[in-house]
Every structure is written in structure tokens, then in C-alpha cells.
C-alpha positions, 0 to 999 in steps of 0.5 A: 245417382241410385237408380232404384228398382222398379214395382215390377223389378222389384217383385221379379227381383225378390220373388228370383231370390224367394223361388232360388232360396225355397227351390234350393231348400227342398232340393237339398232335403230332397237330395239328403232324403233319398241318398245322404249326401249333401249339397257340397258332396253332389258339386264335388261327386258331379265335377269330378265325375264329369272330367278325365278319368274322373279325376281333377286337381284340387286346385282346378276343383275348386276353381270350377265350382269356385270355393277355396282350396282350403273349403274343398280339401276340409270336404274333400276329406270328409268324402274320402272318410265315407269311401266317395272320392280318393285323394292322391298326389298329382302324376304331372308333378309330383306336388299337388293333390289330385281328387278321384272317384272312387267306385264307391263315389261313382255308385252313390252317385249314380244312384243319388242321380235318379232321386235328384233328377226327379225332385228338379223336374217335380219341383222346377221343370214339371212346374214350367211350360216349355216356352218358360224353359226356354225363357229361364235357359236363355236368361240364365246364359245371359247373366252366366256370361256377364258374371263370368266376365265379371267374376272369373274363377280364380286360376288355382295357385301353383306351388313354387319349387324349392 
């Protein structure tokens, strides 16, 4: 049996689904306004930039922000054209593709980084009082936990050898 959603889960429900499509639109407008970079460049610069030496396998890449290799070796691409992020072969082995920020990357995004910290506190932390941040915070680790044990990201796939 449907248990269907009650007035005041309904309205919290679509007004989350409202607030995340409308907050995302203006992010992402806000973010190719102030450096032209996109939603998907931000994700690859920002992961990439946070591991060792900035540097991570494609593989790893994409399991941590969760697309497919083949999503994210087309933008790593793409990137690589405009200067933003190198790719190479991996030093473990020999076989898979390592992607790396290249200071042209790490530039862009330092600069990207202070327009698009002001557009998230303009339009999502300016506009909460701090109880409401600490709400958001706590709910958001509760359902980051029950999808992550739902849904974990998929382990990047080994070549076999010959």
C-alpha cells in the first residue's frame, strides 16, 4: 500500500524540489557570468584540485562525483582544449588515465572560487538565520548517509592485463 504524502510533506517536498531547481539555475548563471566556466568544469576543477597533488585517476573522478567515465573523459577533454586540466597516463601502472590541474586550471579556479562563494552566500546562506544552517546541515548529513549506503559510488573499473 501507497503511503502518500501528507499537505505538509507535500509542500516541503515540492517547495525542496523548487528551491534546488531555481537555486542551481542562478548558481550555475552566476558561476558562467563571473568566470565561464560550467557547472560540470566547477565539479572536475574543485575534485581534482582537492586530492594529492592535484592529480586523480579518471576513474576515481568519476566515482567521486558519480558520472561515467565516458561523461567525464568527453569534459575532461573539453577542459584540456582550454588549458584547465591535463591529462596523462597513470605513474602506478602505466595504463590508466590520470587527469591534473594545470596552473592555468588552478588559476581559473581560484579566481572562479570568490564569485561563486559570494553568489552561495547571496542567494543560500545570507538568506538563512544560523539555526537554519545548522538545520539544513544536519538534514542534509542524514539523507547524504541513507543515499550513500543506498546508492555507492561505483568502484572505477580496472583494465585487465593482456
Amino acid at each position: 500500500m501507497t503511503r502518500w504524502l501528507t499537505d505538509a510533506e507535500m509542500h516541503t517536498w515540492l517547495g525542496y524540489r523548487r528551491m534546488r531547481a531555481l537555486l542551481d539555475l542562478q548558481l550555475t548563471r552566476d558561476l558562467g557570468a563571473d568566470s565561464g566556466l560550467s557547472d560540470a568544469d566547477y565539479d572536475v576543477l574543485t575534485s581534482v584540485s582537492s586530492a594529492p597533488g592535484r592529480q586523480l585517476r579518471l576513474g576515481e573522478l568519476a566515482a567521486s562525483i558519480r558520472w561515467s567515465t565516458s561523461r567525464l573523459s568527453h569534459q575532461v577533454t573539453r577542459m584540456a582544449q582550454r588549458g584547465l586540466v591535463a591529462r596523462g597516463d597513470s605513474p602506478d601502472d602505466g595504463r590508466g588515465a590520470t587527469v591534473a590541474l594545470t596552473d592555468a586550471g588552478w588559476a581559473t579556479l581560484q579566481a572562479a572560487a570568490v564569485h561563486h562563494v559570494a553568489s552561495v552566500r547571496r542567494h543560500f546562506i545570507d538568506v538563512l538565520d544560523e539555526q537554519d544552517v545548522a538545520d539544513l546541515g544536519r538534514i542534509a548529513d542524514k539523507v547524504l548517509a541513507h543515499l550513500t549506503e543506498a546508492t555507492p559510488p561505483t568502484p572505477p573499473r580496472r583494465r585487465r592485463s593482456p
